[in-house]
NUGUSE-774958 format. One record per residue (C-alpha): residue in one letter; x, y, z. Coordinates in Angstrom, 3 decimals, decimal comma. Layout:
BEGIN
<rec><res>A</res><c1>X</c1><c2>Y</c2><c3>Z</c3></rec>
...
END
This chain:
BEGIN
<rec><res>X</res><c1>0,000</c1><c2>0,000</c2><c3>0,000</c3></rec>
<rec><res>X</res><c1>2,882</c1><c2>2,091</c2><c3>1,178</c3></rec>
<rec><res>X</res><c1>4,387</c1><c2>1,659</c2><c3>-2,491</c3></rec>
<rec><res>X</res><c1>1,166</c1><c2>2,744</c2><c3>-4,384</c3></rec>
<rec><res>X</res><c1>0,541</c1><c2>5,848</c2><c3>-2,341</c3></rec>
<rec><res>X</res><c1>4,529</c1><c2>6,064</c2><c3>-3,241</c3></rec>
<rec><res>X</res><c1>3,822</c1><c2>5,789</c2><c3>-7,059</c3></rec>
<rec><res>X</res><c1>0,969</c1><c2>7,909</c2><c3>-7,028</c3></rec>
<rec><res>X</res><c1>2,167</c1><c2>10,889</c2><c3>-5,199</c3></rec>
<rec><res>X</res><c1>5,462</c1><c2>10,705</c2><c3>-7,701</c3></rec>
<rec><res>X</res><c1>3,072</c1><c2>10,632</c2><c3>-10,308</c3></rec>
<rec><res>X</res><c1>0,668</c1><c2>13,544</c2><c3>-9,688</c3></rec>
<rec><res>X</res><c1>4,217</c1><c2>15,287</c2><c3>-8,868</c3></rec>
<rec><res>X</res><c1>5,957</c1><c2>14,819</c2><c3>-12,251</c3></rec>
<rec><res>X</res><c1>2,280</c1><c2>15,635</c2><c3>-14,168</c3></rec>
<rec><res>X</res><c1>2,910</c1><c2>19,108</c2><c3>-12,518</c3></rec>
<rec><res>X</res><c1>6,018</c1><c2>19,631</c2><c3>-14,490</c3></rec>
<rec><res>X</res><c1>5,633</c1><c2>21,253</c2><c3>-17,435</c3></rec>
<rec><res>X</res><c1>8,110</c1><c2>20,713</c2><c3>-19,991</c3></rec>
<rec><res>X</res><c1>8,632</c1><c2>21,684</c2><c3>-23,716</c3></rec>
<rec><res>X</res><c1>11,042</c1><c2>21,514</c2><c3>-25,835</c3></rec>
<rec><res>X</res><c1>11,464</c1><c2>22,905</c2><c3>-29,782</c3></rec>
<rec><res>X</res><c1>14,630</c1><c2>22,237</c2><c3>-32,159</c3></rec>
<rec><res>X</res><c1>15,400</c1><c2>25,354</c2><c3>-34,583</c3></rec>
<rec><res>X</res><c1>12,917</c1><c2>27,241</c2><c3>-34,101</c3></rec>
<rec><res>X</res><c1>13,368</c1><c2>30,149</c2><c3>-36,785</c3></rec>
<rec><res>X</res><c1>13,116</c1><c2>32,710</c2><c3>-33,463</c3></rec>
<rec><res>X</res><c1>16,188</c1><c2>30,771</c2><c3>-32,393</c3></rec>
<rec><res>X</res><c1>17,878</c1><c2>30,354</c2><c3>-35,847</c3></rec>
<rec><res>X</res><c1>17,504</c1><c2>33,889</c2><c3>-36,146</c3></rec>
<rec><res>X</res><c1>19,281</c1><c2>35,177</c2><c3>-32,989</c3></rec>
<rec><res>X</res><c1>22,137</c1><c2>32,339</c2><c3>-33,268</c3></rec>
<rec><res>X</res><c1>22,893</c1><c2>34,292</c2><c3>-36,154</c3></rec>
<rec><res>X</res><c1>23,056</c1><c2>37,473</c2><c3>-33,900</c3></rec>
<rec><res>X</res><c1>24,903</c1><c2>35,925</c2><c3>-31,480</c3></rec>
<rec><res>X</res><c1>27,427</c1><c2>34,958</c2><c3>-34,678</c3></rec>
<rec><res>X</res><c1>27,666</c1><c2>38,155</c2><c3>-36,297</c3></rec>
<rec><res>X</res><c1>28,134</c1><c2>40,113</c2><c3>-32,645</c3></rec>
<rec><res>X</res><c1>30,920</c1><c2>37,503</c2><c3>-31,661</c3></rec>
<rec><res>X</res><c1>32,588</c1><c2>37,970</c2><c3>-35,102</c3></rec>
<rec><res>X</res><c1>32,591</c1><c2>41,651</c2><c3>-34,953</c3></rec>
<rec><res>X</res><c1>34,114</c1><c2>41,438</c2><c3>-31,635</c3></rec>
<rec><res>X</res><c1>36,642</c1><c2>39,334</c2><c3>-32,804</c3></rec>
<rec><res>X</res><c1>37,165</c1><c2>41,505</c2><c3>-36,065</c3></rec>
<rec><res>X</res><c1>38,148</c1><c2>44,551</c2><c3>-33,412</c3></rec>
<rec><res>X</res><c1>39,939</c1><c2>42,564</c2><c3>-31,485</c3></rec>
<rec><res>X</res><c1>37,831</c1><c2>43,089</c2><c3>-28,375</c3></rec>
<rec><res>X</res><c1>38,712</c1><c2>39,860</c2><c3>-26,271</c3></rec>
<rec><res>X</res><c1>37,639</c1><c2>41,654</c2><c3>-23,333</c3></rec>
<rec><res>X</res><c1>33,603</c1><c2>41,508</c2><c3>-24,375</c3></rec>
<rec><res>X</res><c1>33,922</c1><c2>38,083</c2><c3>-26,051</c3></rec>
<rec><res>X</res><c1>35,506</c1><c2>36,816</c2><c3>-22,412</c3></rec>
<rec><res>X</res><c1>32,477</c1><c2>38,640</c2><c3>-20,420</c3></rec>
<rec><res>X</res><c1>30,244</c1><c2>35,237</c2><c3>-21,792</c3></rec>
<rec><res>X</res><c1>32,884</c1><c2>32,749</c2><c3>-21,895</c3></rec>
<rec><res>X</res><c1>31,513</c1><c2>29,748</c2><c3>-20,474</c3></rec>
<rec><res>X</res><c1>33,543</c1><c2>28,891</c2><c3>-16,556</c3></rec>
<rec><res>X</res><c1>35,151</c1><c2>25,966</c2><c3>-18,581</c3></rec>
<rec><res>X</res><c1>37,048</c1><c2>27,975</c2><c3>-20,966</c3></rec>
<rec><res>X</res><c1>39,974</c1><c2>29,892</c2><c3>-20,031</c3></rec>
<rec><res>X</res><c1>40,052</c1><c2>33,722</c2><c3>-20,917</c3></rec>
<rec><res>X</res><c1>43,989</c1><c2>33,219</c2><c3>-21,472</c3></rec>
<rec><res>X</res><c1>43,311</c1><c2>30,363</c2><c3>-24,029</c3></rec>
<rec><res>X</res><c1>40,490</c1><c2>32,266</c2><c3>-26,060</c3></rec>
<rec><res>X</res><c1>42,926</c1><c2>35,650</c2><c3>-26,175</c3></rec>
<rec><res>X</res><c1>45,831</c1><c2>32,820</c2><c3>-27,576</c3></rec>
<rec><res>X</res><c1>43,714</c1><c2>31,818</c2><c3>-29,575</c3></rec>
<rec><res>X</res><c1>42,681</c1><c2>34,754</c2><c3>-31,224</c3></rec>
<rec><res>X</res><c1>46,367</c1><c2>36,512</c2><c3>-31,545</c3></rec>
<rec><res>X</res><c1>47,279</c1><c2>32,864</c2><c3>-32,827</c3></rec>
<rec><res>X</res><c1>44,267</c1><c2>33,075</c2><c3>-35,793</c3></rec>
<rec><res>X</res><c1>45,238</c1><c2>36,412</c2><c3>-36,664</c3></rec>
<rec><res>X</res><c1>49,145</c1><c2>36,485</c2><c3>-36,795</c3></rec>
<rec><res>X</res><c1>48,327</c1><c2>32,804</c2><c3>-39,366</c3></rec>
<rec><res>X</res><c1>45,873</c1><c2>34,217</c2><c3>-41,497</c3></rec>
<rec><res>X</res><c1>45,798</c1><c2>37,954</c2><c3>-40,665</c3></rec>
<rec><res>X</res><c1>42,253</c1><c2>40,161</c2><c3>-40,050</c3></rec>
<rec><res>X</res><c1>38,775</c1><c2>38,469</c2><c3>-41,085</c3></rec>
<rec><res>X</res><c1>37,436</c1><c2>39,478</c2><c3>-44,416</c3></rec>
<rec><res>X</res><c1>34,128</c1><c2>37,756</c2><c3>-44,279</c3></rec>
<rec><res>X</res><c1>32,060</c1><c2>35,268</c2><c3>-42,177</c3></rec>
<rec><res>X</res><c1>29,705</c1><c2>32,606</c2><c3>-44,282</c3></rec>
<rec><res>X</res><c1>27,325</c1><c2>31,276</c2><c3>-41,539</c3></rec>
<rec><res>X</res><c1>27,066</c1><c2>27,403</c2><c3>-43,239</c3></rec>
<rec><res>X</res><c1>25,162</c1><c2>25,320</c2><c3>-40,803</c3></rec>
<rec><res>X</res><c1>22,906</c1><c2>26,401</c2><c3>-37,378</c3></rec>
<rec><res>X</res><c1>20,956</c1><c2>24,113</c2><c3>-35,169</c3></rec>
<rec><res>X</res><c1>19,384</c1><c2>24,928</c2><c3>-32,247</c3></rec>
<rec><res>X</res><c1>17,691</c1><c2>23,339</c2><c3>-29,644</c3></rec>
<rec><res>X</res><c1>15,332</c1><c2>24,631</c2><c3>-26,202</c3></rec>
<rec><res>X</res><c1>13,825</c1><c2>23,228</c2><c3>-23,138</c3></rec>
<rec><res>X</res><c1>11,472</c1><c2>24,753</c2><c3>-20,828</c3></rec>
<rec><res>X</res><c1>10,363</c1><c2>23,417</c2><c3>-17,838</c3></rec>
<rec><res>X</res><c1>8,558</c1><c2>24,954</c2><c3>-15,442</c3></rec>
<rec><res>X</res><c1>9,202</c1><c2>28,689</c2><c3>-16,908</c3></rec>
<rec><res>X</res><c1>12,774</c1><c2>27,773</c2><c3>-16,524</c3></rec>
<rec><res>X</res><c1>14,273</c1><c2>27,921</c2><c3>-20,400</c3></rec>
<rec><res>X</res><c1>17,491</c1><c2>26,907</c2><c3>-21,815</c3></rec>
<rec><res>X</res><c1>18,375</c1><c2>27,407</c2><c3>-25,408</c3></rec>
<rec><res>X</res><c1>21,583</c1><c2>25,841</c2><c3>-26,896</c3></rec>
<rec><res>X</res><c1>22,735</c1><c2>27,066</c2><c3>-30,480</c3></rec>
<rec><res>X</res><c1>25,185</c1><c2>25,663</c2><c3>-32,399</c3></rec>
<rec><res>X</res><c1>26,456</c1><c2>27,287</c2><c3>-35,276</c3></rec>
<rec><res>X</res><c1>29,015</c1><c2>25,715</c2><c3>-38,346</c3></rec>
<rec><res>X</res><c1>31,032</c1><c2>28,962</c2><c3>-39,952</c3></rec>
<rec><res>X</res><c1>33,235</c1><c2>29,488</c2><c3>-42,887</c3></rec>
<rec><res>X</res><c1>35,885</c1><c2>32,169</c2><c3>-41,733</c3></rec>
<rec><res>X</res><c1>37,864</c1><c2>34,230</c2><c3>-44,681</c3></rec>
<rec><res>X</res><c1>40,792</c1><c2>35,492</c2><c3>-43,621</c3></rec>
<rec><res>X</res><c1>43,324</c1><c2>37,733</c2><c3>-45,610</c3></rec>
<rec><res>X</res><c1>45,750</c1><c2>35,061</c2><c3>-46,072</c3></rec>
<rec><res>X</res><c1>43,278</c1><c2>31,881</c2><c3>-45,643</c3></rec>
<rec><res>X</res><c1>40,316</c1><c2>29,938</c2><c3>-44,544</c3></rec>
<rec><res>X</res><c1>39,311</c1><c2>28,262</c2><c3>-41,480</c3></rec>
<rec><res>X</res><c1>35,777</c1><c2>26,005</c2><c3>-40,577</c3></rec>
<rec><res>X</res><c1>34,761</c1><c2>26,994</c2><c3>-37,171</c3></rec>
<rec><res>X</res><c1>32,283</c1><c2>25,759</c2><c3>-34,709</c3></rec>
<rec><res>X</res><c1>30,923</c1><c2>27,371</c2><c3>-32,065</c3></rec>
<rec><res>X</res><c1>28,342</c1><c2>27,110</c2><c3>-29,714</c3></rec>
<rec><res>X</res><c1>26,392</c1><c2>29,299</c2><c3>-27,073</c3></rec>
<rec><res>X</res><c1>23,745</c1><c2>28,514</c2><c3>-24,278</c3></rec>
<rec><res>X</res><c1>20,946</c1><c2>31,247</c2><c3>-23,253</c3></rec>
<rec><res>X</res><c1>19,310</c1><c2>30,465</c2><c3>-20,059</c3></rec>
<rec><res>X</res><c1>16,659</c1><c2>33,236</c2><c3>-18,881</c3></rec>
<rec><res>X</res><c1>18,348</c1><c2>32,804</c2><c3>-15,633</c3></rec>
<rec><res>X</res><c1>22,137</c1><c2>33,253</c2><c3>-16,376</c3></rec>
<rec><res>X</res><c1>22,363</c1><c2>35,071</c2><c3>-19,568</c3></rec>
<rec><res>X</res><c1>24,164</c1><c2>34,102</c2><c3>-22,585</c3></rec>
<rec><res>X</res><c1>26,927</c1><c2>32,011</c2><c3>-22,500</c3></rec>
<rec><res>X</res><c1>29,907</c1><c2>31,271</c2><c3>-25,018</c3></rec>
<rec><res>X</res><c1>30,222</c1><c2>27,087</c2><c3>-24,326</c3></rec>
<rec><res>X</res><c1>32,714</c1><c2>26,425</c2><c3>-27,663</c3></rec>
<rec><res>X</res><c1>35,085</c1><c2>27,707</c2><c3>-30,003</c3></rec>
<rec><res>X</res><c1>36,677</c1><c2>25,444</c2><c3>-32,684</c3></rec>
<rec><res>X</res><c1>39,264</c1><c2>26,678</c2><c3>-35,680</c3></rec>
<rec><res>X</res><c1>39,828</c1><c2>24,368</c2><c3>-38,093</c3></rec>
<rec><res>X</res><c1>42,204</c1><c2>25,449</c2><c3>-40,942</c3></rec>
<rec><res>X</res><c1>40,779</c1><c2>24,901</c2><c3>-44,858</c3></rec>
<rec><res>X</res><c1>43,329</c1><c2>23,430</c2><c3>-47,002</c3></rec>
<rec><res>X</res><c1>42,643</c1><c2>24,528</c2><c3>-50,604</c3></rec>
END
């Protein structure tokens, strides 16, 4: 008896919880693009300093600044950004929502290429967050 009264209450506790969830959206296709375009101007002027204000706690400020003096002493200042591929996914539960977007972009430097991916969380609760930022060079 015990159990059942067990399994019910659990139940009528998890029916409470309401949860939904939506993969690209075109809201959410259309500001991961935003997102893109602001991080790429920021990286365009150089501005480490904004781009390190959302940097996910996982991803060291030093590393992304390396990173970015690294990409533009190779291929020198970015001519154009060519947003390929964007998914996105969100889940809300319980007026609680979390929106991950991950973005596939085609970099043009001055003196070459580079696929990047990189990916962001929103969460109304914390703000935006930069989670990943991959360089891969194009070989022509």
């Amino acid at each position: 008896m015990k159990k059942f009264l067990l399994v019910a209450v659990l139940a009528i506790l998890a029916s409470c919880e309401n949860i939904t969830t939506k993969n690209n959206a075109p809201e959410d296709i259309e500001y991961a693009k935003e997102l893109a375009t602001k991080f790429y101007e920021e990286l365009s002027n150089k501005d480490t300093t904004k781009i390190s204000s959302y940097l996910d706690k996982s991803i060291a400020k030093e590393e992304l600044g390396k990173l970015v003096k690294k990409n533009l002493q190779d291929y020198g200042e970015i001519i154009k950004v060519d947003i390929n591929k964007t998914q996105t996914s969100s889940v809300t539960k319980n007026d609680v929502n979390e929106t991950k977007y991950s973005m596939e972009i085609l970099t043009i430097y001055q003196k070459g290429k580079t696929l990047d991916e990189i990916s962001f969380t929103k969460d109304n609760n914390k703000g935006i967050s930069l989670n990943s930022y991959l360089v891969h060079e194009v070989i022509e």
